[in-house]
C-alpha positions as CSV (number, residue, x, y, z in Angstrom):
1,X,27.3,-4.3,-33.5
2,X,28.3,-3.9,-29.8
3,X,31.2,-5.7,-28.6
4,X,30.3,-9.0,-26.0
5,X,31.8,-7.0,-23.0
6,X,30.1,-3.5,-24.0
7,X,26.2,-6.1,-24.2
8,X,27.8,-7.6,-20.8
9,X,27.8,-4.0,-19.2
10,X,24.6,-2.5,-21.0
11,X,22.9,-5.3,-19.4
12,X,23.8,-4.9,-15.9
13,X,23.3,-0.8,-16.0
14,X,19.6,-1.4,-17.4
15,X,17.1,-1.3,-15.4
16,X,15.0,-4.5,-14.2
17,X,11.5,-4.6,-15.7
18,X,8.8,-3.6,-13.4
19,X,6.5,-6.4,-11.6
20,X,3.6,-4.2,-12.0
21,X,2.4,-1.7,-14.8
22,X,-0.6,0.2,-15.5
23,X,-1.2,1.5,-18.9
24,X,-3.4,4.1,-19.6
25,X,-5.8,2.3,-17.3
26,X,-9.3,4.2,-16.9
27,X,-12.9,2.9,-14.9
28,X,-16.4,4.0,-15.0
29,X,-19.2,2.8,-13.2
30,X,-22.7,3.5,-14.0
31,X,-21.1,6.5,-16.6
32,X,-18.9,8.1,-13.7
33,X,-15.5,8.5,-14.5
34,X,-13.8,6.8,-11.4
35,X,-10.4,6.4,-12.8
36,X,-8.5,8.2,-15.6
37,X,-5.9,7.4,-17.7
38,X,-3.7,5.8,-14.9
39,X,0.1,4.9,-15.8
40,X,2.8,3.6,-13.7
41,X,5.2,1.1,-12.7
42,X,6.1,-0.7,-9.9
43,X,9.4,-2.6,-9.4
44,X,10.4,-5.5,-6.9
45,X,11.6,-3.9,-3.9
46,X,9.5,-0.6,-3.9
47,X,6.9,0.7,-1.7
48,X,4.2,2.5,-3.7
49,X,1.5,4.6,-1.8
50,X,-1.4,5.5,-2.9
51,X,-2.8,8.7,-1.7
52,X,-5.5,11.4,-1.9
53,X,-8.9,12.6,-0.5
54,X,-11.7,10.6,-0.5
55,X,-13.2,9.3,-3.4
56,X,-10.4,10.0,-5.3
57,X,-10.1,6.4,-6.6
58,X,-7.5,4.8,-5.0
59,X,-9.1,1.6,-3.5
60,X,-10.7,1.4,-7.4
61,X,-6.9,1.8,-8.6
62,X,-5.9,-1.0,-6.3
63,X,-9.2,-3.3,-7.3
64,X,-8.1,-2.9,-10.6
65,X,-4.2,-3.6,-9.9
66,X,-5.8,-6.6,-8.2
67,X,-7.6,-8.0,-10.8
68,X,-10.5,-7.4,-9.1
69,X,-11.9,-4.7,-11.8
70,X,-10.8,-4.8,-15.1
71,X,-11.0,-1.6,-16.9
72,X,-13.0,-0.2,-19.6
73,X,-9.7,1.2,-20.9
74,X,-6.0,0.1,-20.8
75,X,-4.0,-2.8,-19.8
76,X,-2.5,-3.9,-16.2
77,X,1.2,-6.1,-16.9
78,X,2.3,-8.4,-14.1
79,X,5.5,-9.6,-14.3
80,X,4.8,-8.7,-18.4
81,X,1.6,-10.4,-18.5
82,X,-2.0,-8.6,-19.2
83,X,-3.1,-9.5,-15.4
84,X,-6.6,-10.0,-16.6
85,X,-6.4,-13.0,-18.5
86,X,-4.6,-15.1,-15.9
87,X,-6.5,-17.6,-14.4
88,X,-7.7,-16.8,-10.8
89,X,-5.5,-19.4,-9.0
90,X,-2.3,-18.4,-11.0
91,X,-3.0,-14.7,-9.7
92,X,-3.7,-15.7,-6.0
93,X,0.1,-17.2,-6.4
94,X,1.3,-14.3,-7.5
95,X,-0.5,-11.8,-5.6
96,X,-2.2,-11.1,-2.0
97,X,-5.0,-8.3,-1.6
98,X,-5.4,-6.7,2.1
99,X,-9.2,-5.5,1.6
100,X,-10.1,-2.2,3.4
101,X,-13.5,-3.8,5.3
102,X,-13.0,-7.4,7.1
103,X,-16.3,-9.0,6.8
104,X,-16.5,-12.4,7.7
105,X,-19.7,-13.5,9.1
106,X,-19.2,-17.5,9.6
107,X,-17.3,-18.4,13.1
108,X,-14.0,-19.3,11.5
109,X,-10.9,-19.1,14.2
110,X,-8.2,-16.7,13.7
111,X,-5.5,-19.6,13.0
112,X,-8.5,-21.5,10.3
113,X,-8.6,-17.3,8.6
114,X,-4.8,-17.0,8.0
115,X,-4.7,-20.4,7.2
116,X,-7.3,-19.6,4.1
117,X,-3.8,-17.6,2.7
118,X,-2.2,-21.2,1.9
119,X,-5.1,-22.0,-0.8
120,X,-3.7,-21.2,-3.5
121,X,-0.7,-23.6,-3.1
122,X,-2.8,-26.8,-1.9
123,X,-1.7,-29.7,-3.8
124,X,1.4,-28.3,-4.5
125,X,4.7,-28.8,-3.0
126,X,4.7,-25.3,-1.6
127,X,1.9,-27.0,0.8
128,X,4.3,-28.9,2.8
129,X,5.1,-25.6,4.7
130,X,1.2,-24.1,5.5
131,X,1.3,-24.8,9.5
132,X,4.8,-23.3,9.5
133,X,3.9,-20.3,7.3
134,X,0.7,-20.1,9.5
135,X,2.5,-19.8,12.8
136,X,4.8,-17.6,11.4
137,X,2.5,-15.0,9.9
138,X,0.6,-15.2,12.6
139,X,3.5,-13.9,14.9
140,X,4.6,-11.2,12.7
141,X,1.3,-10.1,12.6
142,X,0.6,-10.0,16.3
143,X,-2.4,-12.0,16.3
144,X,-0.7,-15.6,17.8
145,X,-2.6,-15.2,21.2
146,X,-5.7,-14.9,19.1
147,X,-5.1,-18.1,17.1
148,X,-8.5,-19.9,19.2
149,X,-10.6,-16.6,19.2
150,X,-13.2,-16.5,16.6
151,X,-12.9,-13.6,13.7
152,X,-16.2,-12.1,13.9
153,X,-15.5,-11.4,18.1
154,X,-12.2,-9.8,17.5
155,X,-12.0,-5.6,17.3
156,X,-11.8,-3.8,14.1
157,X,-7.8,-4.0,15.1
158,X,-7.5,-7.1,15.8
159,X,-9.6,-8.4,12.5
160,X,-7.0,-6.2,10.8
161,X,-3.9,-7.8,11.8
162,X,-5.3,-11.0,11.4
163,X,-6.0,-10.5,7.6
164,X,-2.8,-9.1,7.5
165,X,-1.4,-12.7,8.5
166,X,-3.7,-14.5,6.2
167,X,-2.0,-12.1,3.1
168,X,1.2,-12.9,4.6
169,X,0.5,-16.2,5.0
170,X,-0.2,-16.5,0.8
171,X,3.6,-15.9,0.6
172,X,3.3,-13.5,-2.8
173,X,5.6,-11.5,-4.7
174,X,2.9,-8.8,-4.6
175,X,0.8,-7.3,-1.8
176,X,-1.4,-5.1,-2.0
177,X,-2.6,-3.5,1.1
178,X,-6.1,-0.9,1.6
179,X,-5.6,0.9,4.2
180,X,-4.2,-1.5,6.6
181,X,-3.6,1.0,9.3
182,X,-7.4,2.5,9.2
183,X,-8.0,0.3,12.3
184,X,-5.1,-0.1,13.8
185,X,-3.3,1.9,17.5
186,X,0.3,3.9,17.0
187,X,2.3,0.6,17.8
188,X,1.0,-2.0,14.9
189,X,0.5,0.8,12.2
190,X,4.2,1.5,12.5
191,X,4.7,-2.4,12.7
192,X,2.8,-3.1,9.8
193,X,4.4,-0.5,7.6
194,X,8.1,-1.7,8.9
195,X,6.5,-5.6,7.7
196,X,5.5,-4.0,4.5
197,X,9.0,-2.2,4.2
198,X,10.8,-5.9,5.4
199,X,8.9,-7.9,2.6
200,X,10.1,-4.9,-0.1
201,X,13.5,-5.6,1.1
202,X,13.6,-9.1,0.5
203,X,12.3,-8.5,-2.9
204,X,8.5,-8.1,-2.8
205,X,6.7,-5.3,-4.4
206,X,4.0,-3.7,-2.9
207,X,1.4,-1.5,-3.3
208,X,-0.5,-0.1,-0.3
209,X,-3.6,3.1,0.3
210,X,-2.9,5.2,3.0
211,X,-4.4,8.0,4.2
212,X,-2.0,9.5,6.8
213,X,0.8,11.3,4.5
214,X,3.3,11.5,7.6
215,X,2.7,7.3,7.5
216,X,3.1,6.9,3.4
217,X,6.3,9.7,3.7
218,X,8.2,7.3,6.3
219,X,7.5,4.2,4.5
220,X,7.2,4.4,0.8
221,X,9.8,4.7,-1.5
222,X,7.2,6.2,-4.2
223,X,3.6,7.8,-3.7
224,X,1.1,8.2,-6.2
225,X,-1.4,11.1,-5.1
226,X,-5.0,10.9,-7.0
227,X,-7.5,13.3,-7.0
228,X,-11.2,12.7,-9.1
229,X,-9.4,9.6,-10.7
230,X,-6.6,11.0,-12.2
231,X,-2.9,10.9,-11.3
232,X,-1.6,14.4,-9.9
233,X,1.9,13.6,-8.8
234,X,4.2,10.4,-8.7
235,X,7.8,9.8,-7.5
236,X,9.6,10.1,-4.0
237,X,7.5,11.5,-1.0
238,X,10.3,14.9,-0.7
239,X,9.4,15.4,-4.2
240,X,5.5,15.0,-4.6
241,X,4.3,16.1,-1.0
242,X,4.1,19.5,-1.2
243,X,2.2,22.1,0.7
244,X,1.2,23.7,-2.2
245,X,0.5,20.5,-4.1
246,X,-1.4,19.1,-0.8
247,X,-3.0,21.7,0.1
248,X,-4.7,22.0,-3.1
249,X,-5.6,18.0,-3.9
250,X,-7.3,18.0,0.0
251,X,-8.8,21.4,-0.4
252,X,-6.9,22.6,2.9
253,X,-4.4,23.9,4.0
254,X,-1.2,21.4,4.9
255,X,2.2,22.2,6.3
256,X,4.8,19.9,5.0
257,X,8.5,20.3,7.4
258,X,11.2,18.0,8.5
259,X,11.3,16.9,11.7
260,X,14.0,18.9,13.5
261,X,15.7,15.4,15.2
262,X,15.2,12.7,12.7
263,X,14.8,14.3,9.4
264,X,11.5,12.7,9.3
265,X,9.1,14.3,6.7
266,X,6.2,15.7,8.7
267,X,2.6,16.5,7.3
268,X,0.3,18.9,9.2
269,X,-2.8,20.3,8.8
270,X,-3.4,23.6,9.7
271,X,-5.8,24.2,11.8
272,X,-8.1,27.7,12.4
273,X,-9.7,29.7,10.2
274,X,-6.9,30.3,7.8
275,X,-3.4,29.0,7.0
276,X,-0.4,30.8,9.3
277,X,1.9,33.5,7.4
278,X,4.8,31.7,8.9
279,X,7.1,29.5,7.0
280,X,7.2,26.0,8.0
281,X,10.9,26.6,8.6
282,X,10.2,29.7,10.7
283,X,7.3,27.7,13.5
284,X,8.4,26.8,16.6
285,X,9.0,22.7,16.5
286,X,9.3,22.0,19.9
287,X,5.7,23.6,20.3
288,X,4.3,21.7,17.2
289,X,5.6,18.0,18.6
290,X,4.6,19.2,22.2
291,X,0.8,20.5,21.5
292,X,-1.9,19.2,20.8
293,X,-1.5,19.3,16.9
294,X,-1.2,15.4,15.0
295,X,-0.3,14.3,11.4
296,X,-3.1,14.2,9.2
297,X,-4.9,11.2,8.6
């Protein structure tokens, strides 16, 4: 038996469990493998992407993380419980779901929509603080001098951020995030990452879909890259995103370099009729960043 002290230590060097973990998780719809055999954990603090072509599963994945879908195979665990057999207001407290489309047809204001985040804590004394987490949410998210405008007149941008209040609004250990940049200009997709990276740090976990690799390498701390359903790589983004990796999951070819100031992990693809001879390490930077060529999306 293990001396007090030597249990004392063992404890503090094991590892927390994870808030999130699929097992062996698989979907099929209408006989159509969509998701294979899924597995992997998510701990509070982390940043999980998920990434890969389209149709490779990933919003599924999420839907199914969600509780949204259960699967035909395999078991989802949060916070060690099978997801699935919690009771829809107990998950809502738990965890928030950015969907990829905003639709919204009734003429509900922006403040009334971010507001809807606080139902899952109505008649409890969470509630005390809903116009405070409201006004709040609605400044992070950039959306405060839309408060009176009514959702189904704002942008595709604009309907984005404000969703992205009402998740915040839920206050959740959990988010979970489709595509919340899809919409969005330069300025709020790097502000909505930094939020996503901002709630990690305080302890949430959180699972978002992305689709530009330069995004998910900046902000994530893991990325999971699917392809047909099934799992192809999962870890850190210098480990996983590889050209030849890429470049053979999106069926083209993908330069994969450090930016030559910040360090930044850059993803490319190469444009023209076939990839350049040139090591990434060899092309001319300053030309890269100062052309016309962009991160992939």
């Amino acid at each position: 038996m293990m001396p007090d002290a030597a249990l004392a230590a063992a404890a503090q060097t094991s590892p927390p469990a994870p808030v999130l973990q699929a097992r062996g998780v698989s979907v099929v719809f209408d006989g159509t493998p969509i998701v294979t055999d899924i597995d992997f954990e998510l701990h509070a603090g982390q940043v999980l992407a998920l990434v890969g072509p389209n149709g490779a599963g990933k919003s599924t994945l999420l839907s199914v993380l969600a509780g949204d879908i259960e699967p035909v195979a395999g078991t989802v665990l949060l916070h060690g419980e099978n997801l699935h057999s919690l009771k829809l207001a107990e998950l809502a407290r738990r965890r928030a779901v950015l969907l990829q489309e905003q639709r919204l047809a009734f003429p509900f204001t922006v403040t009334e929509v971010v507001a809807m985040g606080r139902a899952p804590w109505r008649g409890r004394p969470e509630a005390d603080d809903d116009d405070l987490v409201v006004a709040q949410s609605l400044e992070i998210a950039d959306v405060t001098h839309l408060a009176t405008r009514f959702f189904p007149t704002l942008s595709g941008g604009e309907k984005g951020r404000a969703s992205f209040a009402r998740v915040l609004a839920q206050q959740t250990r959990v988010l979970m995030l489709d595509e919340p940049t899809a919409a969005l200009d330069i300025r709020h997709q790097e502000a909505v990452l930094a939020r996503a990276r901002t709630q990690a740090a305080a302890g949430d976990a959180v699972v978002v879909v992305l689709h530009d690799l330069s995004l998910a390498a900046a902000y994530a701390d893991e990325v999971a890259v699917l392809e047909a359903g099934r799992l192809r790589g999962h870890g850190a983004p210098r480990e996983i995103f590889t050209s030849a990796l890429l470049s053979e999951v999106y069926r083209h070819p993908i330069e994969v370099f450090d930016h030559p100031v910040t360090g930044d992990l850059i993803i490319l693809p190469v444009r023209g009729t076939a990839a350049p001879t040139t090591p990434a390490s060899s092309l001319d930077r300053s030309a890269l960043l100062g052309g016309t060529t962009r991160a992939t999306a």
